[in-house]
C-alpha positions as a Markdown table, in Angstrom:
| # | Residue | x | y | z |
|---|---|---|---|---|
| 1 | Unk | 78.1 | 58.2 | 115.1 |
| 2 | Unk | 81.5 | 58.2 | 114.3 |
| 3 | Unk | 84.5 | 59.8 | 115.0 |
| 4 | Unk | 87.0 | 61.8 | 113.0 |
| 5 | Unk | 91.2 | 62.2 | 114.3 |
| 6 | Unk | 91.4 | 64.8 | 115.6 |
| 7 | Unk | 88.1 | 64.7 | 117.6 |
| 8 | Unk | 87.4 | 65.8 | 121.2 |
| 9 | Unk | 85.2 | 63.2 | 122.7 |
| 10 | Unk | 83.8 | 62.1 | 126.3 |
| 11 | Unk | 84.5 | 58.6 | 126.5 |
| 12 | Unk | 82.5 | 56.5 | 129.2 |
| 13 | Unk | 83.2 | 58.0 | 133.0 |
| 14 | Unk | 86.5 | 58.2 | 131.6 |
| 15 | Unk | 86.2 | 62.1 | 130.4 |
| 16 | Unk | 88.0 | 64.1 | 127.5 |
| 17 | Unk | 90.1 | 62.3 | 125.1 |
| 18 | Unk | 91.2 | 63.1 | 121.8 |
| 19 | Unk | 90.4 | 60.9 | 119.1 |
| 20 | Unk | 94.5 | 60.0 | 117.5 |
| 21 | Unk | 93.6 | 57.7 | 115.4 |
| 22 | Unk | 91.1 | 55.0 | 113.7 |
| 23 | Unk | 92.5 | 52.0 | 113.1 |
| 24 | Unk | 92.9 | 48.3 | 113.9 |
| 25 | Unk | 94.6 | 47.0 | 116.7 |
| 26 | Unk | 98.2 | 45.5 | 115.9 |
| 27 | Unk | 97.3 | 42.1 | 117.0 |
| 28 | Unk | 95.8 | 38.9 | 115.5 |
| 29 | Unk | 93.1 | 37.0 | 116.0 |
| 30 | Unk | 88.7 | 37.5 | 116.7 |
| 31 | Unk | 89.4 | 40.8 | 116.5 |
| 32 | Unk | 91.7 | 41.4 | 113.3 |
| 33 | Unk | 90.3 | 44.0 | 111.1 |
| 34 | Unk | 88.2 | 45.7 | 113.7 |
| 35 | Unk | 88.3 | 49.1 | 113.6 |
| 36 | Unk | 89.0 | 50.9 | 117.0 |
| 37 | Unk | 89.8 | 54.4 | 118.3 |
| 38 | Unk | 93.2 | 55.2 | 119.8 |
| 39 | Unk | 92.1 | 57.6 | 122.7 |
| 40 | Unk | 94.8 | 60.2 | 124.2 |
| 41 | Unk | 92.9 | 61.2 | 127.9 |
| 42 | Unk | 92.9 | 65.0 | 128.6 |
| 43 | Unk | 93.8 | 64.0 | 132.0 |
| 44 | Unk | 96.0 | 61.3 | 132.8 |
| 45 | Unk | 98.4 | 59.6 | 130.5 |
| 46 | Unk | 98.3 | 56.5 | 128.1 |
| 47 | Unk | 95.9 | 55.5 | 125.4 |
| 48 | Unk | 92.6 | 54.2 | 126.0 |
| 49 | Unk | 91.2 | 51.8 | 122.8 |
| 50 | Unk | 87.8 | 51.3 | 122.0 |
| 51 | Unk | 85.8 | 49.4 | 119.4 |
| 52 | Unk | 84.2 | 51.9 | 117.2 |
| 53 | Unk | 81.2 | 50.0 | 117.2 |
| 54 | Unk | 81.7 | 48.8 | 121.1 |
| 55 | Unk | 78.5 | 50.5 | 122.2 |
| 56 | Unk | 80.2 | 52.1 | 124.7 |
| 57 | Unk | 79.4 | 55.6 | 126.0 |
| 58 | Unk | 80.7 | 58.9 | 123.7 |
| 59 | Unk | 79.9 | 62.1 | 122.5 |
| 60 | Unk | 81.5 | 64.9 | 121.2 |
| 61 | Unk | 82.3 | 67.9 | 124.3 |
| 62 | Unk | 79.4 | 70.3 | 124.4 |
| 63 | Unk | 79.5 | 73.4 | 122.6 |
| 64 | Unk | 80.8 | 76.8 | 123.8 |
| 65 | Unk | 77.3 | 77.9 | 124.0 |
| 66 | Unk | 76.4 | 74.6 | 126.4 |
| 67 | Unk | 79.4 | 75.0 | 128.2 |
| 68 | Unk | 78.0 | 78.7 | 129.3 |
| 69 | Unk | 74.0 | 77.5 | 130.0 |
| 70 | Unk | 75.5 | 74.7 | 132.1 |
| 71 | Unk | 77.7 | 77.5 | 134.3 |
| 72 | Unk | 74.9 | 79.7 | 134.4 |
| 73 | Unk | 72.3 | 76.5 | 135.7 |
| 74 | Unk | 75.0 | 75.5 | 138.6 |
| 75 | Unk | 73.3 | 77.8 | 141.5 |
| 76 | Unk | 70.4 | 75.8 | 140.7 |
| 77 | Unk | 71.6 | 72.4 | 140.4 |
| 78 | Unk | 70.9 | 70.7 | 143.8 |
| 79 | Unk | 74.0 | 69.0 | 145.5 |
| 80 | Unk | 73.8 | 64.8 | 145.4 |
| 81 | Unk | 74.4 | 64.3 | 149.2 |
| 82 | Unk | 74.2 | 60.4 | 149.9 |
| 83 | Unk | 73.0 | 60.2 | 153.7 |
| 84 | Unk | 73.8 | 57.0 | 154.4 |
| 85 | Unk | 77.9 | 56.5 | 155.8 |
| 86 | Unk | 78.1 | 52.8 | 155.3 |
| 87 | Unk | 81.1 | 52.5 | 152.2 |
| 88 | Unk | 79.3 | 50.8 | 150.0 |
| 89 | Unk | 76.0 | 52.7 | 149.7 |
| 90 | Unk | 78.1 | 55.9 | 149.7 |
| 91 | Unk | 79.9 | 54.2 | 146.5 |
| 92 | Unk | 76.9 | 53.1 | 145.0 |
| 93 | Unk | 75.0 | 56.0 | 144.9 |
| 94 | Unk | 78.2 | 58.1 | 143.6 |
| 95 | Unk | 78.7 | 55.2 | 140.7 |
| 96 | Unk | 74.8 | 55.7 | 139.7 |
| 97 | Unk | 75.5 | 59.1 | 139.3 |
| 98 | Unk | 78.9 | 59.2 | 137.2 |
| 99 | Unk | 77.1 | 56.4 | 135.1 |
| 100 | Unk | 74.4 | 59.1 | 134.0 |
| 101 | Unk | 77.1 | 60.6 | 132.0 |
| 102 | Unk | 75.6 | 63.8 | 133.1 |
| 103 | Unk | 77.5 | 67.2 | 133.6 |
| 104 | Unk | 74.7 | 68.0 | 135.7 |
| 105 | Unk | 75.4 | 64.8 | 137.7 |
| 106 | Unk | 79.0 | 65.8 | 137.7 |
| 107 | Unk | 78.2 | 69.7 | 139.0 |
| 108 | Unk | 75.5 | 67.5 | 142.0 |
| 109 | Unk | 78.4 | 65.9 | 143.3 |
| 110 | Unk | 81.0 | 68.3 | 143.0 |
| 111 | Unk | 78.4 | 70.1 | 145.4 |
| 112 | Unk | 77.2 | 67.4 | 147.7 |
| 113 | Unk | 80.7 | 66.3 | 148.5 |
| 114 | Unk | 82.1 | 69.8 | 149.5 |
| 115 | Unk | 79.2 | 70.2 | 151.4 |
| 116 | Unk | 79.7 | 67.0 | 152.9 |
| 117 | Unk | 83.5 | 67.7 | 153.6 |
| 118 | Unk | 83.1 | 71.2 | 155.3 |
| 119 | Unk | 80.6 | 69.4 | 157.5 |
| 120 | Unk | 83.1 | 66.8 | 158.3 |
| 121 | Unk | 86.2 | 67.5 | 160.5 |
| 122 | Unk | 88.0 | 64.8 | 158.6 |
| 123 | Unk | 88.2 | 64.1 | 155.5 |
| 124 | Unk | 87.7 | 61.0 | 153.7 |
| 125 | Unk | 90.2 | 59.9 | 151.3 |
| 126 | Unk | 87.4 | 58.0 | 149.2 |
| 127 | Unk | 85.6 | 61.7 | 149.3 |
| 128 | Unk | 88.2 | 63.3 | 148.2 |
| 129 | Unk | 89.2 | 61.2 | 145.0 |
| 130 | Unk | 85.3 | 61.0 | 144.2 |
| 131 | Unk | 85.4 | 64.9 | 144.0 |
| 132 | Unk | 88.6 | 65.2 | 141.9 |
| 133 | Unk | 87.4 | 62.4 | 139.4 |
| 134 | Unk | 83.7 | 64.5 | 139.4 |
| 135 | Unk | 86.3 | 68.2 | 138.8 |
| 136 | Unk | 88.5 | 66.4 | 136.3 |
| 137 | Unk | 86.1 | 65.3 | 134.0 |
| 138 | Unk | 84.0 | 68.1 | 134.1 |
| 139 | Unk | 86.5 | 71.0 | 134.3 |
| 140 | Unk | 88.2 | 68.7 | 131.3 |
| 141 | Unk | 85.3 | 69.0 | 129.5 |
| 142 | Unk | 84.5 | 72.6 | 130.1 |
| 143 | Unk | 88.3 | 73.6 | 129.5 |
| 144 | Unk | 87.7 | 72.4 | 126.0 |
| 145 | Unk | 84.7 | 73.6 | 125.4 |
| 146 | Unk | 85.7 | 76.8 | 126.2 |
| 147 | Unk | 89.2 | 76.8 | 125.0 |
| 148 | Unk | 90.5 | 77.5 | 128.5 |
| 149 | Unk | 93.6 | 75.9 | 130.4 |
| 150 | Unk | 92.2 | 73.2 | 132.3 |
| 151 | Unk | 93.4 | 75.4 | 135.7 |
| 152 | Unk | 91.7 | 78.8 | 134.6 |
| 153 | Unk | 87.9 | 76.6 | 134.7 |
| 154 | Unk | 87.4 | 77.3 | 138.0 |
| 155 | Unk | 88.2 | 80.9 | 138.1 |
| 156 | Unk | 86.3 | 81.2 | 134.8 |
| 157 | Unk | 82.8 | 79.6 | 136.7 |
| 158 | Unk | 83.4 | 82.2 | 139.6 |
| 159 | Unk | 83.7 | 85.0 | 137.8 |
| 160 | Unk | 81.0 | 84.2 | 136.0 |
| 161 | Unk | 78.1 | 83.2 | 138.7 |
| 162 | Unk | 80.1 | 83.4 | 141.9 |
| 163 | Unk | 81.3 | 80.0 | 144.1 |
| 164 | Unk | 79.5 | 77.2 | 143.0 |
C-alpha cells in the first residue's frame, strides 16, 4: 500500500508520524531514484526516512470507530506481566510484544507494568521508559484517531470506561 502526503501512519514500533513527503533521498549512489517517505513523528522531533518499498511495518491509524471498540475492550484486555526479574528476559518479553504492532499489546503492557510498579516500592527506570514508550505510541495513535490533544487521551479513556 502506499502512502499519500499528508497521511497519518504507524511506522514500525516507532508510532504516529505524518507522511511530509515522497521523494528520493538527496544523495547519490545504490540508492538514487529510490523513492522514500519523509516521516514527521507525532512524538519526538526529526524526520524518520523510509523506503517506500522497505517492507518495513505501516499502516494508516485506526479509525474513529476502532479507536472507540479498542477503549471499550481495555477492562478486558489482560495485563502482560513478565515474571521473571532477570534484565534481559524482562526486555525480551516487552520487545516481543511492541514487535506485534498490536494496540492490544500496547494496552497489556501499559497494564502489566503499572501493576508491576504499584507492587514495587521502587521503581525501575527501565519500567518506567517501557511504559511511556507503550503510552506514547498508543495515546499518539488514539489522539489522532480521535482528533484529541494527545494530553486529553487519558481523560477521554476514563471517562469513557473508568481507569484502565
Amino acid at each position: 500500500m502506499m502512502f499519500s502526503v499528508g497521511d497519518k501512519i504507524v511506522y514500525g514500533e516507532n508510532g504516529v508520524c505524518t507522511v511530509e513527503k515522497i521523494e528520493p533521498l538527496g544523495n547519490t549512489g545504490a540508492n538514487k531514484g529510490m523513492l522514500y517517505y519523509h516521516l514527521s513523528p507525532l512524538i519526538g522531533s526529526g524526520t524518520y526516512f523510509a523506503p517506500v518499498d522497505s517492507g518495513a511495518y505501516m499502516r494508516l491509524v485506526i479509525s474513529r470507530e476502532e479507536a472507540e471498540a479498542l477503549i471499550d475492550s481495555m477492562p478486558g484486555i489482560e495485563p502482560a506481566i513478565c515474571n521473571d526479574n532477570r534484565f534481559n528476559h524482562v526486555d525480551a518479553f516487552y520487545k516481543e510484544l511492541f514487535r506485534q504492532h498490536s494496540n492490544e499489546a500496547l494496552v497489556a503492557i501499559v497494564k502489566g507494568l503499572r501493576c508491576r510498579m504499584a507492587q514495587r516500592k521502587s521503581r525501575s527506570s527501565r519500567a518506567e521508559a517501557t511504559l511511556k514508550r507503550a503510552r506514547d505510541m498508543l495515546h499518539g495513535e488514539l489522539s489522532v484517531a480521535l482528533d484529541l490533544d494527545l494530553d486529553q487521551v487519558e481523560d477521554y479513556i476514563t471517562q469513557r470506561i473508568g481507569t484502565m
